[in-house]
C-alpha positions in Angstrom: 14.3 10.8 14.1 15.4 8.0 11.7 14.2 8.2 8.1 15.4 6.3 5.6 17.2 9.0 2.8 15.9 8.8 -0.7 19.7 8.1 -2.0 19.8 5.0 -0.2 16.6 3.8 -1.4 17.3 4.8 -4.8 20.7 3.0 -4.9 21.5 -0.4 -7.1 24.6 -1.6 -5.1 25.0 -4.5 -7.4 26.1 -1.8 -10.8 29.5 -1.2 -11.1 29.4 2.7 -10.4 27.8 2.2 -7.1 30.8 -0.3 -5.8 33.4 2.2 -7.6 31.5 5.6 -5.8 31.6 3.4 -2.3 34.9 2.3 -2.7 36.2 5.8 -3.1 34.7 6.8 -0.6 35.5 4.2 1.8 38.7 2.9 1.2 39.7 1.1 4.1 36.3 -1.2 3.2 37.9 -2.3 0.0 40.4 -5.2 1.2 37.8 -6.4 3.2 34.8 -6.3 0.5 37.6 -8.3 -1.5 38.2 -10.8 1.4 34.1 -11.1 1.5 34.0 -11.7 -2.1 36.6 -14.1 -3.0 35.5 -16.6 0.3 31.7 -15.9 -1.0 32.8 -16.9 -4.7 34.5 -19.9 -3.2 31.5 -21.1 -1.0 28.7 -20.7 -4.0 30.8 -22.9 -6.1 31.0 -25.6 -3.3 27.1 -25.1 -2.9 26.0 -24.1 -5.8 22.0 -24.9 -6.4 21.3 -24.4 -2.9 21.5 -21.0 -1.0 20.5 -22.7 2.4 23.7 -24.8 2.0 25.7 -22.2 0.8 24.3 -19.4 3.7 25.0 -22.1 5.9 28.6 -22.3 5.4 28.4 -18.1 5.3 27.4 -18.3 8.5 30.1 -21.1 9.7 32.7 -19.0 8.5 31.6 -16.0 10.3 30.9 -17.2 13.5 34.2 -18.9 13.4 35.4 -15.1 13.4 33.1 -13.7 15.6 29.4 -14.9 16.7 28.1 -11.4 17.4 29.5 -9.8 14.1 28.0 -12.7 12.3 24.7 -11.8 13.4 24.1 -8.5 11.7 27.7 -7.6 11.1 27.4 -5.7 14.3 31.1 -4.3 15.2 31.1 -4.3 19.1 29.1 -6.2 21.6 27.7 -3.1 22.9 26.1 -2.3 19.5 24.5 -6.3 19.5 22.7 -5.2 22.9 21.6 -2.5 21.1 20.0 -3.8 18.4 18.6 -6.6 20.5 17.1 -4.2 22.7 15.5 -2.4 20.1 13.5 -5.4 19.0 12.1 -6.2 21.9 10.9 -2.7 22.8 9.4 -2.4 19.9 7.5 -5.6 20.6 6.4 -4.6 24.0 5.4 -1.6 22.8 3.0 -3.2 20.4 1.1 -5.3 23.1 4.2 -8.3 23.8 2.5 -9.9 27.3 4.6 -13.1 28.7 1.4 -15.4 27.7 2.3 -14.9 24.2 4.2 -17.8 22.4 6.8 -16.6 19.9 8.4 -18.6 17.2 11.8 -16.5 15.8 12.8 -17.3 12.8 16.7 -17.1 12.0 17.4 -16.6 15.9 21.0 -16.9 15.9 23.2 -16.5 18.8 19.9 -14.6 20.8 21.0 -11.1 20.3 17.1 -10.2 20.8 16.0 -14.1 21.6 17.4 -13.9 25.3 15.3 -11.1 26.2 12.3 -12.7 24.9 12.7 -15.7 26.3 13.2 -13.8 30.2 10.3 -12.1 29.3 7.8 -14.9 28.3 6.8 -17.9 30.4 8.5 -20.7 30.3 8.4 -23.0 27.1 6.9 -19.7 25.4 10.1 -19.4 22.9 10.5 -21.7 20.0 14.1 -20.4 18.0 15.0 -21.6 14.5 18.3 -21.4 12.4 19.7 -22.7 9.3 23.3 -22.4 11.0 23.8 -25.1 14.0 27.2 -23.0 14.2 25.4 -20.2 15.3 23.0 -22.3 17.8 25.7 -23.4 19.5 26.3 -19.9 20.3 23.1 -19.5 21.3 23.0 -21.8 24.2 26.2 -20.4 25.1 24.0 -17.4 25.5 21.2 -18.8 27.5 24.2 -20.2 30.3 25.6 -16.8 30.2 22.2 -15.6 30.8 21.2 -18.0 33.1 17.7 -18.8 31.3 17.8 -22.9 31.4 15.1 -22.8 33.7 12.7 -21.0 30.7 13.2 -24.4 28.7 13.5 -22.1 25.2 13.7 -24.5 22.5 16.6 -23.8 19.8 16.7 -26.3 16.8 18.7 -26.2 13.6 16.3 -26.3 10.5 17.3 -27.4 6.7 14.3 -25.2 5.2 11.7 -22.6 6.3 8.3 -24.9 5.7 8.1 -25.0 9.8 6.7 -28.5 8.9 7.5 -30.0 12.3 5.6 -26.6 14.5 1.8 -27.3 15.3 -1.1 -25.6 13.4 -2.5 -22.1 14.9 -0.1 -22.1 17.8 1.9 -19.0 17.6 0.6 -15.8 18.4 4.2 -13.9 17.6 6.2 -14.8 14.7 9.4 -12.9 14.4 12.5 -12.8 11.9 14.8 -10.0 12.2 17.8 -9.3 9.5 16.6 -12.9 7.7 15.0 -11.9 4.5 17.7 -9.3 4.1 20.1 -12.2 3.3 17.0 -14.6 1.6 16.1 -14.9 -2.2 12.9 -14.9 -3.0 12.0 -18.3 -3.3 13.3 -18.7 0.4 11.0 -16.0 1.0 8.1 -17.6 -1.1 8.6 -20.8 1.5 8.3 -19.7 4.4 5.5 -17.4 3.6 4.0 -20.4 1.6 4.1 -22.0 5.5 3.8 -19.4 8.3 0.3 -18.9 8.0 -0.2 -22.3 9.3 1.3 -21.9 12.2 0.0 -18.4 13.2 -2.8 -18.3 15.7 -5.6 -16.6 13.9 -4.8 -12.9 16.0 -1.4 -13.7 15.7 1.1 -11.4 13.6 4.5 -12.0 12.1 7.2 -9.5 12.0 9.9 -9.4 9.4 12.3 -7.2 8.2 14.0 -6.4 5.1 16.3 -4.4 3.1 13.9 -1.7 0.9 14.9 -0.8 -2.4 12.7 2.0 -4.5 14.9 1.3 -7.3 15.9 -2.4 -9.4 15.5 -5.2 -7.0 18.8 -6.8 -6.7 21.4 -8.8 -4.7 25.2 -8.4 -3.9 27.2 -11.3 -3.2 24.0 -13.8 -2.9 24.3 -12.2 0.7 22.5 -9.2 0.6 18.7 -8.8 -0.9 17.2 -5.4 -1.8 13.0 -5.8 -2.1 10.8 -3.2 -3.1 7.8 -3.2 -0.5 4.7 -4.3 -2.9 6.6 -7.1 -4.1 6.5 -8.7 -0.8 3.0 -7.5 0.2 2.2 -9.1 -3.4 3.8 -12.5 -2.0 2.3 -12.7 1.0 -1.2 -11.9 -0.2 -0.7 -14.8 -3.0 -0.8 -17.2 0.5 -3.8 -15.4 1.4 -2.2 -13.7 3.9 -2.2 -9.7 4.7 1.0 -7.7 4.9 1.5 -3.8 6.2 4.3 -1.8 5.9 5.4 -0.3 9.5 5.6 3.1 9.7 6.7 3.5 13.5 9.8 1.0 12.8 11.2 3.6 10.3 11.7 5.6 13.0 14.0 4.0 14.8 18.1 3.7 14.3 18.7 1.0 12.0 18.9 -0.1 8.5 16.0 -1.9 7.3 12.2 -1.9 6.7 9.5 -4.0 8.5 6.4 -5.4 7.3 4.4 -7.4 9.5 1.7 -10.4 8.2 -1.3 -11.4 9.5 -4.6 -13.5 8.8 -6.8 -10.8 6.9 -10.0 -12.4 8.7 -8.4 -10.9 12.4 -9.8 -7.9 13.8 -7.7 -7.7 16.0 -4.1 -8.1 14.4 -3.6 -4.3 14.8 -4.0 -3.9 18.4 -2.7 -6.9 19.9 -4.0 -8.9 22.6 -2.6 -11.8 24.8 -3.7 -15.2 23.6 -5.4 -18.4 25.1 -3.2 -20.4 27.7 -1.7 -23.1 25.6 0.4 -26.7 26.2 4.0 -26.3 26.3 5.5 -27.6 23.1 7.8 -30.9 23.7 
């Protein structure tokens, strides 16, 4: 069973002694972590004021070098099914029916999107990226896949207000390994929006990476939140946030949270929704 250690939670890996203590440790990691920083220098100069631009061209980069690693960082393609398998089991497992209509925020090349979108009826998946590098990927996915005939829709977005998604329509809202890589005014956006666009039993999933120490950030990459600070966001859009206790369990690094309208009974054991319109 999978628990996250108190060391890790503890750890600032922006301070100087963590990098030095890592690095010793892992010394074949070094040249790359130098590689990493020195194109991440170079791309926050040529973006600076914007970390949507400058994550954008992160994520052109990467998937230049290698779509699946550049969702996740995941190593081998066996360890992408893996992880894309483990969110959508733990969906299903908490009431997913193929009636439900899922928006997924930061979808990527559809390392747990294709699954969804085989599972739900057709016209059921709406995906959303920042990257189109990494969209085109995705369709490459859905070919490979052979999933035209679920008419998913996959659209590049410049922000996270969801301002062109209709009111109340989504019953499953789901971003996996986003606000791990999102400061928290990209956070305060889309939580600013999502409750729009949430049917009013709907939830929405998110993970992060959980500090119990400083809050910090390495690289403008990588975000460390404590857990009340984003239960403290999310209720300041009148929205109600709990930390998920069964997702700890599983093999991975990061915490979940998962946001609903406090007024629904029956956010915490879910239910399938009304029949709705496609969207489009």
């Amino acid at each position: 069973m999978h628990r996250t250690s108190a060391a890790r939670l503890s750890a600032n890996r922006s301070r100087l002694g963590h990098k030095v203590r890592y690095a010793l440790s892992h010394p074949e990691r070094v040249v790359p972590y130098l590689r990493r920083a020195g194109r991440d220098g170079w791309l926050r100069l040529r973006h600076r004021g914007s970390h949507i631009a400058y994550y954008r061209a992160v994520m052109a980069s990467d998937t230049a070098r290698s779509p699946e690693a550049a969702v996740g960082g995941v190593p081998s393609h066996a360890r992408w099914l893996a992880i894309g398998q483990m969110q959508y089991d733990y969906l299903l497992r908490h009431g997913l029916t193929p009636r439900d209509r899922m928006l997924e925020i930061g979808c990527g090349n559809l390392r747990a999107g294709w699954r969804f979108i085989e599972y739900l009826e057709p016209g059921h998946y709406v995906g959303i990226d920042i990257s189109p590098d990494i969209l085109i990927e995705a369709k490459k996915t859905l070919v490979r896949y052979g999933l035209q005939r679920k008419l998913p829709h996959l659209t590049p977005v410049a922000d996270l207000t969801l301002d062109f998604l209709p009111d109340g329509y989504f019953t499953v809202v789901h971003a996996h390994s986003v606000f791990s890589h999102s400061p928290l005014e990209v956070i305060d956006e889309c939580l600013s929006h999502v409750g729009r666009v949430l049917a009013p039993d709907g939830f929405f999933d998110f993970t992060f990476d959980r500090t119990d120490s400083d809050e910090h950030q390495v690289l403008g990459e990588d975000f460390y939140y404590r857990t009340e600070t984003l239960i403290r966001l999310a209720g300041k859009h009148g929205l109600s946030a709990r930390f998920m206790e069964d997702w700890e369990r599983l093999p991975h690094g990061q915490s979940k949270l998962r946001v609903t309208h406090p007024a629904s009974d029956r956010a915490r054991s879910r239910r399938p929704g009304p029949p709705a319109d496609r969207i489009g």
